[in-house]
C-alpha positions, 0 to 999 in steps of 0.5 A: 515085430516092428515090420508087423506093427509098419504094415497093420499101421500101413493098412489102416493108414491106406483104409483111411485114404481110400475112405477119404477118397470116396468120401461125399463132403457133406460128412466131412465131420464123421469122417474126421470123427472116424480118422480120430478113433483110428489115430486113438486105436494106433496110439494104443496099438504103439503103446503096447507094441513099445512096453 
């Protein structure tokens, strides 16, 4: 179950990268926005996975 959890987290973690790399720097606020709900969705994700 821990090497499911690593690998889901690796792939958001490398989706988040990859936006910010192709990410226009005017919308530096929504992807910030973005990068705070994936961190919300991996906190309860480890939440549930740890009870």
């Amino acid at each position: 179950m821990r090497k499911l959890q690593f690998l889901y987290l690796a792939k958001l973690y490398s989706l988040v990268n990859f936006l910010q790399y192709v990410h226009h720097p005017d919308n530096k606020l929504y992807f910030f926005e973005l990068q705070f709900a994936i961190d919300q969705a991996i906190g309860r994700i480890t939440h549930l996975w740890n009870k």
